[in-house]
SEDOTI-908371 format. One line per 8 residues: their letters; for each residue x, z, y of C-alpha. Coordinates in steps of 0.1 Angstrom, whole numbers, padded with zeros to 4 digits. Layout:
<atoms>
A	X Z Y; ...;
</atoms>
This chain:
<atoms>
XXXXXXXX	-1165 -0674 0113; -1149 -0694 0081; -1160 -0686 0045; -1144 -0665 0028; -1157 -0665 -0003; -1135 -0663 -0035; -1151 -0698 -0053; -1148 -0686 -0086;
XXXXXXXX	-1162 -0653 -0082; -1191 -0665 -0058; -1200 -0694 -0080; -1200 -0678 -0115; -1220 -0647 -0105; -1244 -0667 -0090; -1251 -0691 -0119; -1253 -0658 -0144;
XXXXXXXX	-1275 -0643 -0127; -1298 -0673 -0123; -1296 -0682 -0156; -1307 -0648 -0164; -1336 -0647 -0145; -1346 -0682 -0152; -1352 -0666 -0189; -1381 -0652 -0173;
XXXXXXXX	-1391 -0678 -0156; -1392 -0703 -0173; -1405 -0691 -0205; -1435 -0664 -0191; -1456 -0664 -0218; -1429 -0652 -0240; -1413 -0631 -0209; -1422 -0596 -0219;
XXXXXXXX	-1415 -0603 -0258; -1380 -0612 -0249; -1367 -0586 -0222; -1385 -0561 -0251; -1366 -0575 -0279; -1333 -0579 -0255; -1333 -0542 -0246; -1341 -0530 -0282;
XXXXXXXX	-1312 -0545 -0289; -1290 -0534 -0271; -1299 -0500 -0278; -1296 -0500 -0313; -1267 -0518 -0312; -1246 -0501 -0283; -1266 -0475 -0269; -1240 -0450 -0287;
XXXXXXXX	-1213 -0468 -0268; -1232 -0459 -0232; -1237 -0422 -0241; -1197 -0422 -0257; -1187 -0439 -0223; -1203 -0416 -0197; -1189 -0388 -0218; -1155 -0398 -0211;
XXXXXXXX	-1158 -0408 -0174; -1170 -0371 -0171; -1143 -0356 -0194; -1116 -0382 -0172; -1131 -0371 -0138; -1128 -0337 -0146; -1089 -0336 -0162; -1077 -0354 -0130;
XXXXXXXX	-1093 -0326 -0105; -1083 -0297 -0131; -1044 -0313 -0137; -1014 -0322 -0119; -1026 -0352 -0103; -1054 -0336 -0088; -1030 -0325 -0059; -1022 -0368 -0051;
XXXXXXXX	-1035 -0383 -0020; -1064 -0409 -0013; -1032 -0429 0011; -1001 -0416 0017; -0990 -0380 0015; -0992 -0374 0053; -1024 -0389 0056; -1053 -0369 0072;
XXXXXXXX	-1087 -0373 0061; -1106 -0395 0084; -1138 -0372 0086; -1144 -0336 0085; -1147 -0317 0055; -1185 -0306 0068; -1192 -0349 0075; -1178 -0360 0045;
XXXXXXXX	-1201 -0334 0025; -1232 -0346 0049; -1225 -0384 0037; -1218 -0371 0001; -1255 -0359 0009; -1269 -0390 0021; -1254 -0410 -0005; -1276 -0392 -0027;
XXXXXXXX	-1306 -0400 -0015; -1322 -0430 -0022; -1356 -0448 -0040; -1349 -0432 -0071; -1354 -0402 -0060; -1386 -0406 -0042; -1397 -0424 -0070; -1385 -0401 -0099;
XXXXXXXX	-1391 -0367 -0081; -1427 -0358 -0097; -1425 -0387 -0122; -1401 -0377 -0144; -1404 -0339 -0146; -1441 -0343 -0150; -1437 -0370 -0182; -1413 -0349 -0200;
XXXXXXXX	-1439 -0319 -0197; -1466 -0338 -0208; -1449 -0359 -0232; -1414 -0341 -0243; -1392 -0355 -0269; -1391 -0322 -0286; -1416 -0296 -0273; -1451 -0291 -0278;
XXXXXXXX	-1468 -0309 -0251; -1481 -0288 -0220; -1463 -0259 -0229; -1441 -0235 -0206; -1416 -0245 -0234; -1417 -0283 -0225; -1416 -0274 -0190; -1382 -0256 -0190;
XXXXXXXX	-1374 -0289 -0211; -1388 -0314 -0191; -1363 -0300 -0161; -1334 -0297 -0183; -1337 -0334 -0187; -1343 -0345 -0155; -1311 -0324 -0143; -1293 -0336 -0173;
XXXXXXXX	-1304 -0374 -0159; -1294 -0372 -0119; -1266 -0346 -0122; -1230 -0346 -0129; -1231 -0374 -0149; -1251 -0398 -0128; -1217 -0390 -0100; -1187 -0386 -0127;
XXXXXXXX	-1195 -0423 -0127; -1192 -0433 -0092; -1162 -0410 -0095; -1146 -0430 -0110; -1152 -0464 -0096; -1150 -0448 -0057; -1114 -0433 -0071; -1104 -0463 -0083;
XXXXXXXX	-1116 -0480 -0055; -1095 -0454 -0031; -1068 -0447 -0049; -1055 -0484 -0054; -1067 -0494 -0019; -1053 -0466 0004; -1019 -0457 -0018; -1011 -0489 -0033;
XXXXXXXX	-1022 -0513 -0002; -1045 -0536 -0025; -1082 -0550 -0014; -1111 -0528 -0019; -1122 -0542 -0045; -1133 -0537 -0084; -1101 -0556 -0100; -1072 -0534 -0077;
XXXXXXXX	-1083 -0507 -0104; -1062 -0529 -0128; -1031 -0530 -0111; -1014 -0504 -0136; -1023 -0525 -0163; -1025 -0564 -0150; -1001 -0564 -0122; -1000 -0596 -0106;
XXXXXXXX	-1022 -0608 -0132; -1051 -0589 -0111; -1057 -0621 -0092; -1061 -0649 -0118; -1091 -0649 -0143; -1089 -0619 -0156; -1097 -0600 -0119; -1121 -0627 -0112;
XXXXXXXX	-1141 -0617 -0142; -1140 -0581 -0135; -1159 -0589 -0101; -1183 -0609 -0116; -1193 -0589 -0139; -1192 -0559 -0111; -1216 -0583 -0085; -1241 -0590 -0113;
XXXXXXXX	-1245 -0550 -0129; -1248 -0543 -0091; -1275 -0567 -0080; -1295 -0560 -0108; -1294 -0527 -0103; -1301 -0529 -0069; -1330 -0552 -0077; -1346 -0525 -0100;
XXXXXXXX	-1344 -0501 -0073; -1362 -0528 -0053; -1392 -0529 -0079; -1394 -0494 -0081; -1395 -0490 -0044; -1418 -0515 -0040; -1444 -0503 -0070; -1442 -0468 -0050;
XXXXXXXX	-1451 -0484 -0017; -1478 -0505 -0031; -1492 -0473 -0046; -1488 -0452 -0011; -1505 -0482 0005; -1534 -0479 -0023; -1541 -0444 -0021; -1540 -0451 0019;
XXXXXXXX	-1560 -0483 0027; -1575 -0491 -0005; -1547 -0521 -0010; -1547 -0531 -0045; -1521 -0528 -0067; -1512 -0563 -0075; -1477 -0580 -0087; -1479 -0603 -0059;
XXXXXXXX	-1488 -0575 -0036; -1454 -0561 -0045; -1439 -0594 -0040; -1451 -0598 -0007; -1441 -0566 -0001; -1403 -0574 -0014; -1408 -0602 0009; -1411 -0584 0039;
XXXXXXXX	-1387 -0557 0035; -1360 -0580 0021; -1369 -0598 0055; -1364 -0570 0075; -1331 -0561 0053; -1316 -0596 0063; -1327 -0594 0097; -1310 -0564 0099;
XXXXXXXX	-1275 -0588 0089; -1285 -0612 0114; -1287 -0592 0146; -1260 -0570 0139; -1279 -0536 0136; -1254 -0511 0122; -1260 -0484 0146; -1295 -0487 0144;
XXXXXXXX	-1297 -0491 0109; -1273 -0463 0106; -1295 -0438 0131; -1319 -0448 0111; -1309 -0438 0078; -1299 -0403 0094; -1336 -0399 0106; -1349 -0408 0073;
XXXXXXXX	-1327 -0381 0055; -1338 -0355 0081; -1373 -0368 0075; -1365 -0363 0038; -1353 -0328 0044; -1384 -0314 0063; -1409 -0330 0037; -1389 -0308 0010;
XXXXXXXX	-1389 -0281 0030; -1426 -0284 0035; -1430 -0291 -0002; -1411 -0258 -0009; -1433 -0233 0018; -1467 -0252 0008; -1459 -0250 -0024; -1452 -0218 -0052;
XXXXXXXX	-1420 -0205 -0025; -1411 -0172 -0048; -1412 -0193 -0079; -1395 -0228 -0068; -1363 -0203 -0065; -1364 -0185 -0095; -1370 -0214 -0111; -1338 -0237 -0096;
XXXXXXXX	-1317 -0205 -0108; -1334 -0207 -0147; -1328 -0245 -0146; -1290 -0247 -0132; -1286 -0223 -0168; -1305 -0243 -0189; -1288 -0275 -0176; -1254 -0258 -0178;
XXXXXXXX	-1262 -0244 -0217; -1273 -0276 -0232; -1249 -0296 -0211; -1226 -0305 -0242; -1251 -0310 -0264; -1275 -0335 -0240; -1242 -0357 -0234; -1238 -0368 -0269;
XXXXXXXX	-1272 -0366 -0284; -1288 -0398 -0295; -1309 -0382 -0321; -1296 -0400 -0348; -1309 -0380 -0375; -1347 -0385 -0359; -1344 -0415 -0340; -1373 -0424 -0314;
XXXXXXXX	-1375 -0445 -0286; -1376 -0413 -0255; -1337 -0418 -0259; -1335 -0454 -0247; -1362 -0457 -0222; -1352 -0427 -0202; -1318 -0414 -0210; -1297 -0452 -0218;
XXXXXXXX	-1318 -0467 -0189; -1304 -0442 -0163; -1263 -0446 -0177; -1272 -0483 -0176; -1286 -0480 -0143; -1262 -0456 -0130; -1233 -0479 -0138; -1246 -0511 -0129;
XXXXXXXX	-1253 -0488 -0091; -1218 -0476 -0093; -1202 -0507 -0077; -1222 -0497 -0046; -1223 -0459 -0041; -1184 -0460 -0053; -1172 -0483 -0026; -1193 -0463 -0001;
XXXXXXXX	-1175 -0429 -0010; -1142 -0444 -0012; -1145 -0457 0021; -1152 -0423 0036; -1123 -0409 0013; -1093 -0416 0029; -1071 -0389 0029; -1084 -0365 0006;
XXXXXXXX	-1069 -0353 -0023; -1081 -0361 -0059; -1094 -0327 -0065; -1111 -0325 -0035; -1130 -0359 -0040; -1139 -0349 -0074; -1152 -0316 -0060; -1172 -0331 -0033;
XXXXXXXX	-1188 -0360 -0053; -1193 -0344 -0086; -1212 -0308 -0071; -1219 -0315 -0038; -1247 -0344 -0040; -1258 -0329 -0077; -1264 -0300 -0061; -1292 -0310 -0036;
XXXXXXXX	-1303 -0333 -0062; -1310 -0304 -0083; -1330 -0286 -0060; -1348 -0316 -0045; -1360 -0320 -0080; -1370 -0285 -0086; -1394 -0286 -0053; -1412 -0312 -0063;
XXXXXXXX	-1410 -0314 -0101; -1415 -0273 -0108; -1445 -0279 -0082; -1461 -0306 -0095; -1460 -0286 -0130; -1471 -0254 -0112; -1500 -0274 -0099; -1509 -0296 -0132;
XXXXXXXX	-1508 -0261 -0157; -1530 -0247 -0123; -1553 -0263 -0100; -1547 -0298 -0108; -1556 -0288 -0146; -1539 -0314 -0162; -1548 -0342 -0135; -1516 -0351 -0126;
XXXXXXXX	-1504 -0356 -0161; -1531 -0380 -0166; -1526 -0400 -0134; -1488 -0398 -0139; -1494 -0409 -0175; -1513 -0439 -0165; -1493 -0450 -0138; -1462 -0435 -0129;
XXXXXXXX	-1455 -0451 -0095; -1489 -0426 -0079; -1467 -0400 -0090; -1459 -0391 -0056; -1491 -0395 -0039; -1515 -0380 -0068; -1489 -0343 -0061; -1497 -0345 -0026;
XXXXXXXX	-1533 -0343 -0027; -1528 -0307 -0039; -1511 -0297 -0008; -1524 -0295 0025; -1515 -0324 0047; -1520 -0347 0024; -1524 -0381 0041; -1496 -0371 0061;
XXXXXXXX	-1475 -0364 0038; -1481 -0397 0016; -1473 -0416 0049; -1443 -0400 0056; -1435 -0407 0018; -1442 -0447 0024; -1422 -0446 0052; -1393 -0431 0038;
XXXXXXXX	-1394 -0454 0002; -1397 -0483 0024; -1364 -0475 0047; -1341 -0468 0018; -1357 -0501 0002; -1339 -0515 0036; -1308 -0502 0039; -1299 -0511 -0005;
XXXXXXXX	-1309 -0540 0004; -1289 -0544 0034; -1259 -0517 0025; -1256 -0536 -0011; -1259 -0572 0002; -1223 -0559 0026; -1205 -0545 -0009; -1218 -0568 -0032;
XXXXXXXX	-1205 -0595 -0004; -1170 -0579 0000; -1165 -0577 -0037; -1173 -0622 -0037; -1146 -0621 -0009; -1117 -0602 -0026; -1121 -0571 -0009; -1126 -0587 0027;
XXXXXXXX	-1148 -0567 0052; -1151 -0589 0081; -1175 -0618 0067; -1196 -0644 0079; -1231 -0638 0084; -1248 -0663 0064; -1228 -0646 0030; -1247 -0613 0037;
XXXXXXXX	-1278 -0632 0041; -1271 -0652 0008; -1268 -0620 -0010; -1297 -0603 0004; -1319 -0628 0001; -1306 -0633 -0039; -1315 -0593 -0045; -1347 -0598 -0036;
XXXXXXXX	-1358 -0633 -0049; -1341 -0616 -0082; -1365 -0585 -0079; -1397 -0607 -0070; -1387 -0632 -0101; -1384 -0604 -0124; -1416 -0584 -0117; -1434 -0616 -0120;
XXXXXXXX	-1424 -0625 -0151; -1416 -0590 -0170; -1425 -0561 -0146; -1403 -0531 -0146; -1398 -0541 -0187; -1382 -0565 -0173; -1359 -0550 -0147; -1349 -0520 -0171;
XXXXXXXX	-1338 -0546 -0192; -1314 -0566 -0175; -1302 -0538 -0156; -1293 -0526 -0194; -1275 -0561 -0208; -1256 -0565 -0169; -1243 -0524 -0173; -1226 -0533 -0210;
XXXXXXXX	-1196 -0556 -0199; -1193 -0533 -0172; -1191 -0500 -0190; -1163 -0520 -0204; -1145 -0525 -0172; -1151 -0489 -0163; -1134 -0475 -0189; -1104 -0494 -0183;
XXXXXXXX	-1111 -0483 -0148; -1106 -0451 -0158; -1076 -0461 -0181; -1057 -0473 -0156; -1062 -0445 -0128; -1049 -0421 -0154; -1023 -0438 -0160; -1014 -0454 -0118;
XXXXXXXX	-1015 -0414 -0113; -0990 -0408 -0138; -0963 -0428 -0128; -0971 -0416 -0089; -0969 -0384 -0106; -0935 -0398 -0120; -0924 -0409 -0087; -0927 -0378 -0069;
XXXXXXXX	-0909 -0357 -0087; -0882 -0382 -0087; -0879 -0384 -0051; -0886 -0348 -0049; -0856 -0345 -0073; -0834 -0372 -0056; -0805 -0367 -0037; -0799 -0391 -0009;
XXXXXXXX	-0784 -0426 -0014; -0753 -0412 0003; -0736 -0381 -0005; -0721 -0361 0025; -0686 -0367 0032; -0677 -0334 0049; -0635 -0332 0056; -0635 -0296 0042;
XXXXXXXX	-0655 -0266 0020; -0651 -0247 0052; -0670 -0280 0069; -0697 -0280 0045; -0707 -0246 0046; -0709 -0252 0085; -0732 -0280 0079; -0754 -0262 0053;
XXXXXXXX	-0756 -0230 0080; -0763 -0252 0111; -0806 -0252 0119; -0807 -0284 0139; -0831 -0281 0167; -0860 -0306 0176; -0837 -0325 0202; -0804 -0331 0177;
XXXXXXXX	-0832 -0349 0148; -0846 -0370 0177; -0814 -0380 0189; -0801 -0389 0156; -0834 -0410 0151; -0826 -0426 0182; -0786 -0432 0181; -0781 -0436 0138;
XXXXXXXX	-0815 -0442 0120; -0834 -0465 0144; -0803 -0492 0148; -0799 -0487 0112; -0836 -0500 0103; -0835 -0527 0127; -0804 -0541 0114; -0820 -0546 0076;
XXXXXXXX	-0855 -0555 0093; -0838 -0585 0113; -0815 -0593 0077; -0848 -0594 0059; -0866 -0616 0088; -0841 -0641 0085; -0846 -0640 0045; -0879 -0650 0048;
XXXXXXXX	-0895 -0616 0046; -0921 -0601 0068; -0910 -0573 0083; -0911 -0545 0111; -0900 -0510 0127; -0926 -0492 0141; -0924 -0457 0160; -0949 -0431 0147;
XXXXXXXX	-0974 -0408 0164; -0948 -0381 0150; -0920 -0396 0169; -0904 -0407 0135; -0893 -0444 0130; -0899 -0465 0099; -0889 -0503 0082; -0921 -0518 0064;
XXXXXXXX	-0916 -0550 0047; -0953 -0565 0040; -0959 -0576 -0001; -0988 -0597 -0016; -1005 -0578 -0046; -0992 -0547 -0048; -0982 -0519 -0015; -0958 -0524 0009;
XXXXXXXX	-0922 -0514 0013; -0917 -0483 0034; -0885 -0460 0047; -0895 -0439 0068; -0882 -0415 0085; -0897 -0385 0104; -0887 -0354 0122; -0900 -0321 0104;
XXXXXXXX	-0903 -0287 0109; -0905 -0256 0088; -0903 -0217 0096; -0861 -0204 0097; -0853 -0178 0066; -0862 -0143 0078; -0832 -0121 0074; -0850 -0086 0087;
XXXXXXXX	-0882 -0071 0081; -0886 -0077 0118; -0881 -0117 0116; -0908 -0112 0086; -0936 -0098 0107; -0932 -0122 0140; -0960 -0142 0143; -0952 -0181 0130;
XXXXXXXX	-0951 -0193 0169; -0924 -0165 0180; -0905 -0177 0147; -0874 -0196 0147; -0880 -0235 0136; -0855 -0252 0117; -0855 -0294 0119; -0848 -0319 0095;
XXXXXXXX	-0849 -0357 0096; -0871 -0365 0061; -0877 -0392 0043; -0909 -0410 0026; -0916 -0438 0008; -0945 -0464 -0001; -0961 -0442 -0027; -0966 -0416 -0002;
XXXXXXXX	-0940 -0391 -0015; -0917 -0374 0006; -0883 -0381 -0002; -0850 -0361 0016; -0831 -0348 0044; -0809 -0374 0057; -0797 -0356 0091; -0762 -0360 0095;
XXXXXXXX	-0756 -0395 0077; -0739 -0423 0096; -0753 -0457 0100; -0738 -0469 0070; -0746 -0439 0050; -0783 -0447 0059; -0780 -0486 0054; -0766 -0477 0021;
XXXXXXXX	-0795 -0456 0016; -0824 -0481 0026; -0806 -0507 0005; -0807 -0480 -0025; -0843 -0473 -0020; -0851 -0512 -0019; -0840 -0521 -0047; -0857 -0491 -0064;
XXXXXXXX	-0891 -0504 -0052; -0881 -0536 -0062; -0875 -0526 -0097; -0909 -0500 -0099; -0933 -0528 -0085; -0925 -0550 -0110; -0905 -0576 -0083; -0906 -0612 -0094;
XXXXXXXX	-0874 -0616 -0114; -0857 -0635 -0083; -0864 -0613 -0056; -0882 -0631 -0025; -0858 -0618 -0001; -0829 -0624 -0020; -0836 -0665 -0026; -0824 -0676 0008;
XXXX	-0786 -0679 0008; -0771 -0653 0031; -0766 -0668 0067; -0731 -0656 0072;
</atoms>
């Protein structure tokens, strides 16, 4: 298969982010005093400009589901959703699985109980605390900001016909202009936030397995341990690309989720049952009472450094991610409407996060303020990546039970590699799915000589911290993200009430009043719409389509599943053309109680031949018009779109002389 790799894109991101690790590299006696002094700067300097940002994307992700435009399409407004609401909610699900979770799920709630940026340490007080914060930290707005990339993403995509890619999100505000520098920027800057994201997922997984392996077989825990390790998995990531092992890899993921599933629902019976539940219920209040206040506190008036090593680290990390998880939900969008997308991916996933947490972080407090007295603080405290393995040795099963953890870190360590080498590769090809193989391979094998590099010369320091200085020119580009979704669903909005509001093209031309009201009294059956299709519309179309063909223009008429019949004419950079029109149904007026209380299949069904158009709005009934009224019509509704999408100002199909 050629390349199809955008140069500019490919190129640049590829030299940043080797420069940026060669920092490391090259200077690694000095490595860990300059990610340090990096990442303290950009906290003090911008670290109010991460907590503002995620702020808004929640407040923006919100308004749209809540408002007006929360009732627009993911494609066109006849589009179906191309999963189930039930499968779209189970890969909502999986999406939210991943390292970090494995990693965090003892970890973190057990540090902030131990060491709490405002409690006293070891008390019940820190321990309603320390899961406050951890919700706070993989909730709502961990997903408001894949929310907004994946709507982006879907929106711009499936209604407007551009490349799934980052820089179609600027289409309201660039235009054309999405193609030049500027968009070639956005996706660099989106490539390197997500492979350094990716590649501190990568170190984390790898410092878990390591420790699984340690408390298993007595290997040691050793940086080049962990780099052999990424070694092997990144191996098995890009073999993975090479043999073509989607369904496998896919099967695979689902067995690891179920796998996930049981060991929290072993977790949860092994462990404090009773309490685990009255507990989720305390900590979905706290979570939802301190909500405003967590989201813009950066304890100015006390600083300390809690702030920027757990909660800027996760919005850095959660942006530089969002590349990644947002193209996956977009992809399994299609379909939906905004509200329910913002539904879905804000609750759904946060809730299971929630109570995974709760299992295993309320547990492993349980434990440390009961049998473990205090033990798993100290391990914890000492090394956080035995975490996992030090809670399961206070539950039955326990070698088991650390196996099955090793297991499961090590598969999702293969499928981000292998699932963000595909995105990271579609976003270097403008949006292109279909790629050649050595690409993937490029970018698979780049995430994890990046983590190995890293841990070598700055450890997880070191990772944190470029994760941090990659996420800032993003958060950038996500607000204008968000900026110019707001503001590509207003003038949808715009368009739809206008076409809504329209009246066709064409008035009717009936001879007399006595005429008209015959016309507006006549319920055309299913048979009279096809046959006008047939005999006025479809001769109609494919008069302008062969006008436009000889003009240079690439365009058809196509017959729908719905028996309708529609002219697209194909545009670079922004969606097509479309009139289309399709036969449509709706219930007769009742006139009696008795009409009222028929069932809707014994009701009398009154047909129309409607209109849409290339935003996905449905435009008017044009049943009745003659072929000229409906040429007239298409022209009309041309050179609308024309004018809307910002045409060239000599219009493509208009530079060719006219042949007669």
């Amino acid at each position: 298969m050629q390349s199809t790799i955008n140069k500019p894109v490919f190129f640049i991101s590829s030299a940043i982010i080797v420069m940026m690790v060669l920092i490391g590299v090259v200077f690694p006696q000095d490595a860990e005093r300059i990610f340090s002094a990096a990442q303290g700067f950009v906290i003090e300097t911008f670290g109010w400009f991460y907590l503002l940002a995620v702020g808004i994307f929640v407040f923006v992700v919100l308004f749209l589901a809540i408002s007006r435009y929360g009732q627009l399409k993911l494609g066109p407004d006849e589009a179906e959703p191309d999963y189930s609401y039930l499968s779209w909610l189970a890969m909502l699900f999986a999406a939210g699985m991943g390292i970090g979770l494995m990693f965090y799920a003892v970890s973190e709630p057990i540090l902030h109980y131990s060491v709490p940026p405002e409690a006293e340490s070891g008390s019940f007080d820190a321990a309603r605390q320390a899961m406050s914060i951890t919700f706070f930290h993989w909730g709502i707005h961990a997903w408001a900001i894949y929310a907004v990339v994946g709507l982006s993403l879907a929106y711009f995509s499936f209604r407007y016909n551009l490349p799934l890619t980052i820089r179609s999100g600027f289409y309201p505000l660039l235009k054309d202009r999405i193609t030049g520098p500027i968009g070639h920027a956005v996706d660099i800057f989106a490539i390197c936030g997500t492979l350094f994201g990716i590649a501190t997922s990568l170190g984390l997984g790898v410092l878990q397995i390591n420790a699984g392996l340690n408390y298993l077989l007595d290997v040691p825990q050793t940086v080049w341990v962990q780099v052999a390790l990424i070694v092997v998995v990144t191996g098995l990531a890009t073999l993975s690309v090479v043999s073509g092992l989607d369904v496998g890899i896919r099967r695979l993921s689902e067995g690891n989720l179920i796998i996930a599933v049981l060991l929290m629902l072993f977790v949860l019976l092994a462990g404090p049952t009773e309490f685990i539940f009255r507990a989720f219920v305390q900590n979905v209040g706290t979570y939802l009472d301190t909500f405003i206040e967590r989201t813009f506190k950066l304890y100015a008036y006390e600083p300390r450094d809690w702030v920027s090593n757990w909660t800027l680290f996760y919005w850095a990390w959660w942006i530089s991610w969002s590349p990644f998880v947002g193209m996956f939900i977009a992809r399994i969008s299609r379909g939906r409407t905004v509200r329910e997308f913002v539904v879905g991916v804000l609750f759904v996933p946060s809730a299971f996060t929630f109570f995974w947490m709760t299992v295993f972080g309320n547990t492993a407090i349980s434990l440390d303020m009961g049998s473990a007295a205090g033990a798993i603080s100290q391990a914890v405290g000492a090394d956080i990546s035995v975490a996992l393995f030090q809670f399961f040795e206070y539950l039955p099963l326990s070698a088991v039970t650390s196996t099955l953890g090793i297991i499961l870190v090590a598969v999702f360590f293969v499928t981000s590699s292998d699932s963000g080498s595909m995105v990271v590769d579609t976003i270097a090809s403008g949006g292109t799915v279909e790629t050649p193989i050595w690409q993937r391979i490029y970018w698979c094998s780049l995430e994890g000589a990046v983590a190995a590099l890293l841990l070598l010369a700055g450890g997880l320091t070191a990772l944190q911290t470029m994760t941090l200085i990659s996420a800032l020119p993003f958060t950038v580009i996500l607000l204008l993200l968000a900026f110019g979704l707001v503001r590509g669903m207003r003038a949808d909005v715009a368009r739809v009430v206008e076409h809504r509001q329209a009246q066709p093209a064409i008035p009717r031309r009936d001879a007399t009043w006595q005429a008209r009201l015959g016309s507006i009294l006549h319920e055309p059956t299913e048979a009279e719409v096809l046959r006008f299709l047939d005999s006025v519309v479809r001769p109609a179309l494919t008069d302008v389509c062969r006008e436009l063909s000889k003009r240079g223009a690439d365009a058809s008429v196509s017959h729908d599943e719905d028996k309708g019949v529609a002219l697209t004419v194909l545009a670079e950079g922004t969606r097509n053309f479309l009139y289309r029109v399709s036969p449509v149904h709706q219930l007769a007026m009742a006139f009696s109680a008795a009409d009222a209380a028929r069932p809707d299949a014994r009701r009398r069904q009154i047909w129309s031949a409607r209109t849409s158009f290339s935003d996905g709005s449905r435009g008017y009934d044009v049943m009745g018009f003659s072929k000229d009224d409906v040429l007239a019509d298409v022209l009309a509704q041309f050179e609308r779109y024309q004018i809307l999408t910002n045409a060239r100002s000599t219009s493509l199909y208009a530079a060719s002389p006219d042949p007669d």
